[in-house]
N, C-alpha and C positions, 0 to 999 in steps of 0.2 A: 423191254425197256433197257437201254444202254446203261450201265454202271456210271460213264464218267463221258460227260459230252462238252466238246473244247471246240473255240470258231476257229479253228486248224490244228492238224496234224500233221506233222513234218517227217516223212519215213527217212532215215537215215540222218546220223550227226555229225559229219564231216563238215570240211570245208564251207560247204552251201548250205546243207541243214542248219548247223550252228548261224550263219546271219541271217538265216530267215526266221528261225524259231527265234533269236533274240531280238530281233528288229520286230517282228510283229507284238513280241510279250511287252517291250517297250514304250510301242503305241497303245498297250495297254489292251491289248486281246490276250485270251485265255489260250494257252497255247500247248499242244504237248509233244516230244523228240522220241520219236523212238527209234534205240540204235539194242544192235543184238552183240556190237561186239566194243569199242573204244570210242566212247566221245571225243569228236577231234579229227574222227577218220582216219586215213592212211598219210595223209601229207606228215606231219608233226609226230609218227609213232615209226612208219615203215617207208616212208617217200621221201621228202623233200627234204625234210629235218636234218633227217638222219645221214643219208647220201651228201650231202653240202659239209657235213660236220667231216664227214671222212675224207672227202675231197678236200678240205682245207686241211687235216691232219696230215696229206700226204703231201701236199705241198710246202708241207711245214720243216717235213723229216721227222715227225713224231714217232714215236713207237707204237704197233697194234698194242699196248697195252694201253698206253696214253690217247689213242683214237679212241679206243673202246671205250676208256673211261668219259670220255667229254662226250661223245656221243651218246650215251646212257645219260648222262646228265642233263642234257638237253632236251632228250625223249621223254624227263620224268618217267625214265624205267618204265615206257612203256606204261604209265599208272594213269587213269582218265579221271581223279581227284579233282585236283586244280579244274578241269573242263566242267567237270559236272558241278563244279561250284560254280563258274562263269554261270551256267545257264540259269540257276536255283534264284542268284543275285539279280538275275534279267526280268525271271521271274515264270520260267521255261516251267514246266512237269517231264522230266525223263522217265519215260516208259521202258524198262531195259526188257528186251526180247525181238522177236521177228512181228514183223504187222503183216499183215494182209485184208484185203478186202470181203468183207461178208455179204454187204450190200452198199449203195450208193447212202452212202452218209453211216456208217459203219466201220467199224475195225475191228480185227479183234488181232492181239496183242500177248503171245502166248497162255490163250484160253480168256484171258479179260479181253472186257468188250466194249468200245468206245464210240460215240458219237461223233460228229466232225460235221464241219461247214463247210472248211476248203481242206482239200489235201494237197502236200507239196512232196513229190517223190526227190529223195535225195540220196539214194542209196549206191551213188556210186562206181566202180567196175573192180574188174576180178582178173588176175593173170588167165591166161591161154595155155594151156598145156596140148602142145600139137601132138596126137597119136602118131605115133612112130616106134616102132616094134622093139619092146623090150624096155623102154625108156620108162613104164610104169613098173617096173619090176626092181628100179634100182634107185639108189639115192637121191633126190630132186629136189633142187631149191627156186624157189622163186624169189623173187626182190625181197617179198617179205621177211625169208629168214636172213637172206645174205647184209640184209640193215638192220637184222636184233641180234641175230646168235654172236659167239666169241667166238668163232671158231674160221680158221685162217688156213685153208684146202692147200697143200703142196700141189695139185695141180687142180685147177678152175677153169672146166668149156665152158662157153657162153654160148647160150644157143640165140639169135639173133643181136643184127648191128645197129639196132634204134639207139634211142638216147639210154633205156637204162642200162642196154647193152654195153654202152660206152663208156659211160660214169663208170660201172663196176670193173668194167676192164683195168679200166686208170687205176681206182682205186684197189684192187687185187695186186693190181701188177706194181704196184710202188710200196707195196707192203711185205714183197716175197712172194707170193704166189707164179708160177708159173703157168700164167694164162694164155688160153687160145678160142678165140670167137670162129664162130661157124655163121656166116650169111649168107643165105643160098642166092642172092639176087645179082651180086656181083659186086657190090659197092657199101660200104656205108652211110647210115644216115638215106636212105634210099630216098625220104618224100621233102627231102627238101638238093637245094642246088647244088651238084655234083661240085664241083673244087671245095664246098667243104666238109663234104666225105673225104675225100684227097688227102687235106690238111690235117684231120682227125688220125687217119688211118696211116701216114708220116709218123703225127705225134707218140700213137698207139706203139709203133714197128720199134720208134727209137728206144720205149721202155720196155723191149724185149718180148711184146703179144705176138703171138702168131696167129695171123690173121688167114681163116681158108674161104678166101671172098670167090661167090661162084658156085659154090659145095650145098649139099644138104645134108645134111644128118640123116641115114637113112636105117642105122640098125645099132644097138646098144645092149652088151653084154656084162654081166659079172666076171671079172677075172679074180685068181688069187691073190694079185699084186693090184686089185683097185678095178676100176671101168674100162671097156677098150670100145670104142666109137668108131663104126664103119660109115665110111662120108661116101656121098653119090659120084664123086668122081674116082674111087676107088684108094682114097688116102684114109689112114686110120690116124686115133689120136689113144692116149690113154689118161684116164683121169680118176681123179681123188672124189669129185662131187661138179654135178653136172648144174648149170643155172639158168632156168627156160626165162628166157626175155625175147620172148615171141609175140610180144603185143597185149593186150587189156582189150575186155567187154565189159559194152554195159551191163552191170547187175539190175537186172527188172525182171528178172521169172521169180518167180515162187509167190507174187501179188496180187496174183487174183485180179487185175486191173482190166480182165476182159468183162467181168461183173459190173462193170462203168461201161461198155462200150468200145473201149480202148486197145486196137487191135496193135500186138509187135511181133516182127519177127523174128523167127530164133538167131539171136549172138546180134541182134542189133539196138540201135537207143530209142527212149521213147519220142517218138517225133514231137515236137511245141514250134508251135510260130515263133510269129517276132517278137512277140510278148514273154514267150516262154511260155504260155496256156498250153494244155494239150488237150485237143478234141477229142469230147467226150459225149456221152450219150444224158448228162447228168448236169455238165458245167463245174467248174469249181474247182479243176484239176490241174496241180503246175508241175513243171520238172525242170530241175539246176541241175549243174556238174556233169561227171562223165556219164553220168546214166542216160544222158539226151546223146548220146555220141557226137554233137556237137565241140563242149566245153572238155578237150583232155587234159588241163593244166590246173593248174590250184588257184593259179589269178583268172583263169575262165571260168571255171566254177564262182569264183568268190562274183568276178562280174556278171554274169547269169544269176548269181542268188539277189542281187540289187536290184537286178529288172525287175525279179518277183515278186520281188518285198514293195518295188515301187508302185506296181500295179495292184495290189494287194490292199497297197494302202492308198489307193484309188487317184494314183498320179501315174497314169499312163506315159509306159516307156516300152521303146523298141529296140532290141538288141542288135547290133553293127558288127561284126566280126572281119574285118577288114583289115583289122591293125591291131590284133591279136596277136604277143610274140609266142616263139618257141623256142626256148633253151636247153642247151648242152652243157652241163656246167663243168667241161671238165677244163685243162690245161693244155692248151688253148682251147678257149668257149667259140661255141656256134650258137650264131641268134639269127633266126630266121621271123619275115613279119610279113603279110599279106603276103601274094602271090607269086607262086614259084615259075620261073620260066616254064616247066613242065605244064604246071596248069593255065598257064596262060595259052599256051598252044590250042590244048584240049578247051579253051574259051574262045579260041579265033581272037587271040587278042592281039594287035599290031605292037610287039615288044620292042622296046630299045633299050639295052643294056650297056650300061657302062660301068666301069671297076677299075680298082686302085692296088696292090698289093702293098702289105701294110708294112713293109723293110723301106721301102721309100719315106716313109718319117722319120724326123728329127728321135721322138719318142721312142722307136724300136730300137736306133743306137743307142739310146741311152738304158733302155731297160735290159741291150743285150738281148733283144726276142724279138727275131726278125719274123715269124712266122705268121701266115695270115694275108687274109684280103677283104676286101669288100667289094662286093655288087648290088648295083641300085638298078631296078627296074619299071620304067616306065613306059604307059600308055600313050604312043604315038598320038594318036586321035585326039586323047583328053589333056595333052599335056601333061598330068600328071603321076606324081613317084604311085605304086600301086602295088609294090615288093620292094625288099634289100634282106641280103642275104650277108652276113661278116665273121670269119676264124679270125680270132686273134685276143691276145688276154685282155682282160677284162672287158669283153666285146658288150656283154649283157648292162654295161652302164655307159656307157659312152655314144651306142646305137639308139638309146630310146625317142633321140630327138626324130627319128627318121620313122619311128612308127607313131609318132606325135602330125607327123607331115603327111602320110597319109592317111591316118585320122579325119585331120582337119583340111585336106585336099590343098594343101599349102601350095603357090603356087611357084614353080619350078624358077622360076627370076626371083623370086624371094628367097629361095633356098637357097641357091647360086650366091648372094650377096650377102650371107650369115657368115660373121667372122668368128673362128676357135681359136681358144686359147691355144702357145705354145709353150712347150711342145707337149702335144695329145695326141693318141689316135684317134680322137676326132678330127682330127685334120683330113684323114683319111678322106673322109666324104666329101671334100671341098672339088678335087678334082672332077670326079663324074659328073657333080650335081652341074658344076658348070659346063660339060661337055654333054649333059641331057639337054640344058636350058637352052645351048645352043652359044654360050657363052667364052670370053677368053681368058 
């Protein structure tokens, strides 16, 4: 007989856990969160929060003293108080431990043993530590501590060019660090559209990163004088503290969730439909955020946890990822949305691209900040926008009209005839959209 039996249980209290667990406690179900480490998750403690807080400090000219302090104050030190009152107030039960599965309508919860109607897996992903010789034997940081610790490395590798790779670059290298990023691929920014890796990797060059685009990291040694890093084209580096930004996995091992049915495989997400359901052998089984490898953002998580909560509360919704953004929040931002040229190929898609560089606005004379472009990408066939890709400051507010467009499959002679205010970089978009539409 179960100790404590709830009409769900929500593994994980992040981003998605947190509105599923309080949106169903609200509708008035009995609900319980079980998190083993920070209610809140990684966004608001070691992600989003925290890296945004710094990147505005350095943009500021602040001092690492004065970053440190505002960011610590924003994390609430890291203290999951305030969260775990949100849920109590909701009306949540925080289970603090790891769950797994004992049987289908089962949990147990380190050593307690819990009932459940529906289970909602929330648990999230976990940095990648790529095996490469030597590199467990020496000082390693992941995102996680380079967004808690005080501590400001006289020299900082970066082991990949993705987005966290690049925020921290900025942020290192405007604070005194003497940074250098290792991308073996050849470019930054690799899965989205090459000019604004280009414009990142400019901006990166100007604040004095040394970027070894092309290289791998292939052997890492303790020196007297700090780290010395052997790269696959035969250039060395030497460093103070090494920071793997090699990419994130779903966290879904340790759940027992093949006791349901539910087969994954290793380093990948749990699969869910359109619904977000995941088939099972049971019924009853949902998964948000990055643990479905689907949702890698904190607003794809938060939208994944609405579909769940909506179907849950028996208003069937299907999830769209089409017009899903992805941001770079550094100086100059990269916002990318729907579909990359790249993958439009690899879809046989009939592309036609058009683009603007953002020195050609009123706006960049006046901000003094010519850097930057935009490209919009549309479906020959359908007429309509189906990507846009844009470097340039403040690009992550001035873009969202374009992933509103195709969202709602806006049609290209509407676009075309939307007037911006001046002077904006929204303006920017007026030229393409009219040379997509077929316009003058």
């Amino acid at each position: 007989m179960s100790q404590n039996h709830y009409d769900a249980v929500v593994l994980g209290g992040g981003t998605a856990g947190e509105l599923v667990a309080s949106g169903l406690a609200r509708a008035g179900r009995d609900v319980a969160l079980v998190e083993n480490r920070l209610v809140g998750g990684e966004s608001p403690y070691f992600a989003c929060v925290p890296s945004k807080s710094l990147l505005l400090s350095a943009r500021r000219g602040e001092t690492w003293e004065m970053a440190l302090a505002r960011r610590d104050e924003l994390t609430g030190h890291r203290g999951d108080d305030p969260a775990v009152a949100r849920m109590a107030e909701a009306g949540v039960t925080v289970l603090r431990g790891r769950g797994r599965v004992l049987e289908p309508g089962r949990i147990e919860v380190d050593g307690g043993v819990h009932g459940y109607g529906d289970l909602i897996v929330c648990t999230g992903s976990e940095p990648v530590i790529p095996s490469i010789d030597g590199l467990a034997d020496v000082p390693v940081w992941t995102s996680d501590e380079a967004l808690s610790v005080p501590d400001l490395p006289r020299r900082l590798v970066i082991l990949g060019g993705g987005p966290v790779g690049c925020e921290m670059a900025q942020v290192y290298a405007a604070f005194g660090s003497q940074v250098s990023v290792i991308e073996a691929s050849g470019r930054l920014l690799t899965a989205e559209a090459p000019f604004a890796g280009e414009v990142l990797a400019d901006a990166l060059r100007r604040m004095g990163v040394d970027l070894r685009l092309g290289a791998a990291l292939a052997n890492v040694e303790r020196k007297d004088t700090g780290l010395r890093l052997w790269l696959s084209d035969g250039g060395t580096l030497d460093a103070d503290r090494i920071l793997v930004a090699a990419g994130r996995r779903p966290r879904a091992e340790g759940l027992s969730l093949d006791k349901l049915g539910i087969t994954i495989s290793p380093g990948e997400g749990i699969p869910v439909d359109e619904t977000c359901q995941v088939a099972s052998d049971t019924g009853g089984v949902w998964a948000a955020g990055d643990v479905t490898g689907v949702a890698r953002t904190t607003h794809a998580a938060r939208y994944q946890a609405r579909v769940v909560l909506s179907n849950l509360l028996g208003q069937r919704r299907e999830a769209d990822y089409r017009a899903i953004p992805r941001v770079v929040y550094t100086t100059p931002t990269v916002y990318s949305v729907g579909v990359t040229p790249t993958r439009a190929a690899e879809l046989g898609i009939d592309l036609r691209t058009a683009g603007y560089d953002l020195a050609a606005t009123a706006r960049a004379a006046v901000e003094a900040d010519e850097r930057g472009r935009v490209e919009l990408y549309a479906d020959r066939s359908r007429g309509l926008l189906i990507g846009a890709a844009a470097a340039g400051l403040n690009a992550e507010e001035w873009m969202s009209e374009i992933a509103l467009a195709i969202r709602a499959e806006t049609p290209l002679s509407l676009l075309a005839d939307v007037v911006h205010a001046f002077p904006t970089y929204g303006e920017s978009v007026e030229a393409p959209l009219r040379e997509l539409a077929g316009q003058v």
